[in-house]
N, C-alpha and C positions, 0 to 999 in steps of 0.2 A: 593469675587470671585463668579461669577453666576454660576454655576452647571449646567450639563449638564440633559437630561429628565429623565434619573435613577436617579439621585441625587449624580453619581462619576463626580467628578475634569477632566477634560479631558486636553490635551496639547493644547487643541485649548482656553480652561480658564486660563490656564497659559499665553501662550499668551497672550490676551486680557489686562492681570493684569499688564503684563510686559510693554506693549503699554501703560498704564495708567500710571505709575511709568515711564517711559522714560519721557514724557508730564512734570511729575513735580520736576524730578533732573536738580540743578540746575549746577552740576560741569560737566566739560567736561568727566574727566576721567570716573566719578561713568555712564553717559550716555551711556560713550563707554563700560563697564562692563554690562550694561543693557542691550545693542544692542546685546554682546556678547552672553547676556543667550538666548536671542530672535533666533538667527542664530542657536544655541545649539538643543532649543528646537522646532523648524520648521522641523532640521533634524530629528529629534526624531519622528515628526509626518507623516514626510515623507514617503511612502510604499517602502522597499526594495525590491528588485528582491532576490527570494530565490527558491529554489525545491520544498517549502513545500509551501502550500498556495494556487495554483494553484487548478483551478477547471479544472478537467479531466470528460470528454464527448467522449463519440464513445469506438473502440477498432479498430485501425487500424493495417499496419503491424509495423510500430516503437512498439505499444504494444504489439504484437507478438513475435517481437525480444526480448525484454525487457524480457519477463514474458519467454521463451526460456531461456538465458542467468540464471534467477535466478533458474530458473528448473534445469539446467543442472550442477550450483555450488553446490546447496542445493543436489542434488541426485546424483552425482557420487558417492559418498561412498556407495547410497542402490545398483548399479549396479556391484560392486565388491565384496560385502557383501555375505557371503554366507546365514547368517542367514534370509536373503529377503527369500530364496526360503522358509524355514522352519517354517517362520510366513505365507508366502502364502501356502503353503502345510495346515497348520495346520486350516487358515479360510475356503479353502477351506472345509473343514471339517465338517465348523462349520457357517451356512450360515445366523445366528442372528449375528454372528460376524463379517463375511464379509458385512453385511448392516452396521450394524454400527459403522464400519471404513468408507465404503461409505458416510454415512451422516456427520460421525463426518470431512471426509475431507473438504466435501463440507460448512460445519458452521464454520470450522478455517476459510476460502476464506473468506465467507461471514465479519465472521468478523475484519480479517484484511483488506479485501476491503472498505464492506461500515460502519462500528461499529466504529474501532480502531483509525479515523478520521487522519488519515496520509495524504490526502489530499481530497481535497473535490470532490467527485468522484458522478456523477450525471449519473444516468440511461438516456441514450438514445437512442429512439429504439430501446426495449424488443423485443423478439424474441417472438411470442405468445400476443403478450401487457402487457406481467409481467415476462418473465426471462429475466434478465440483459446479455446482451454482454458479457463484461466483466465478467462476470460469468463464461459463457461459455467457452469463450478464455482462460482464465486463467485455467478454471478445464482442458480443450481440451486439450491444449495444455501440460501441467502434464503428463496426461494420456500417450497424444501420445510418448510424452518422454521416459517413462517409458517402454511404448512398443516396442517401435523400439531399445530403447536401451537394454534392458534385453535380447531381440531377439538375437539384433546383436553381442551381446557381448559372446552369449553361454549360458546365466544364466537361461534361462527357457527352458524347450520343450515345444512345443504347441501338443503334441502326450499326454498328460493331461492337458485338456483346462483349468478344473478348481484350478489344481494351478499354471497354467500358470497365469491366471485371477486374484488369490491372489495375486499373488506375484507381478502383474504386480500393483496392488491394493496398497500393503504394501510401494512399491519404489514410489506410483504416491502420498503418504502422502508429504513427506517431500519436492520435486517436486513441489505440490500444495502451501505450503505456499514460495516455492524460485519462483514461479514462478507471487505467488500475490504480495510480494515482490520487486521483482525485476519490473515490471513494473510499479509501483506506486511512490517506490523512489527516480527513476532519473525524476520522473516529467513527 
């Protein structure tokens, strides 16, 4: 069996082997058994149509919607939540710790976006020539979620911005990852 340039077996070696073995059976049946595995093994190497696999470019509005949609499954609980206001109350306080919830959301995105390899997600047209779209989009739209909903719902006052801002903060966590989420795994 010739090997492929790494030195693994590939379906395309199997093939070939089975092509050569057809060539020199002599019976009808054991032929059409061989032909069998051939047909078997073409589909095998066949590229299915699947969600995952795709390579994702830009951040339009279908990602909008998407990354929307995972925002708003993932964070209805923080917008009824009383304890939101009391972790934002409380960073507010503590403004080493309101950064880094800041950063830590921003490195979940990161790495469920470009790390965690759920699909193959290509920077295009960085905003600056080095921040990602999709970055953007994804935290953007968390955020806004977070704010309009908390707002509208009643759960913060903006008459204390900064734990308005926590709290607005704490709900845009879980947000942020329904929102990377959700636009990456319907493809």
């Amino acid at each position: 069996m010739s090997d492929s340039d790494d030195g693994e077996p590939t379906v395309e070696d199997l093939i070939e082997e089975l092509e050569t073995l057809e060539e020199v059976v002599d019976d009808t049946d054991e032929r059409r058994k061989v032909r069998g595995a051939m047909r078997t093994a073409r589909e095998l190497a066949a590229p299915k149509p699947s969600v995952f696999g795709k390579v994702v470019r830009g951040f339009d509005r279908g990602d909008i919607a998407e990354a929307f949609l995972g925002s708003v499954l993932f964070g209805i609980p923080m917008l009824v939540e009383g304890g939101t206001t009391e972790v934002g109350a409380y960073l507010s306080s503590h403004p080493a710790y309101l950064a880094g919830t800041a950063v830590a959301t921003i490195l979940l995105v990161v790495g469920i976006v470009y790390v965690a390899d759920f699909q193959d997600v290509r920077v295009h047209r960085p905003f600056l020539g080095v921040v990602p779209r999709r970055l953007v989009g994804v935290l953007g739209v968390a955020v806004l979620t977070a704010v309009v909903g908390l707002t509208a719902w009643g759960r913060i006052d903006w008459a204390d911005p900064a734990v308005a801002l926590g709290s607005a903060l704490v709900a845009a966590v879980p947000m942020a990852v329904g929102a990377a989420l959700g636009d990456l795994l319907p493809g």
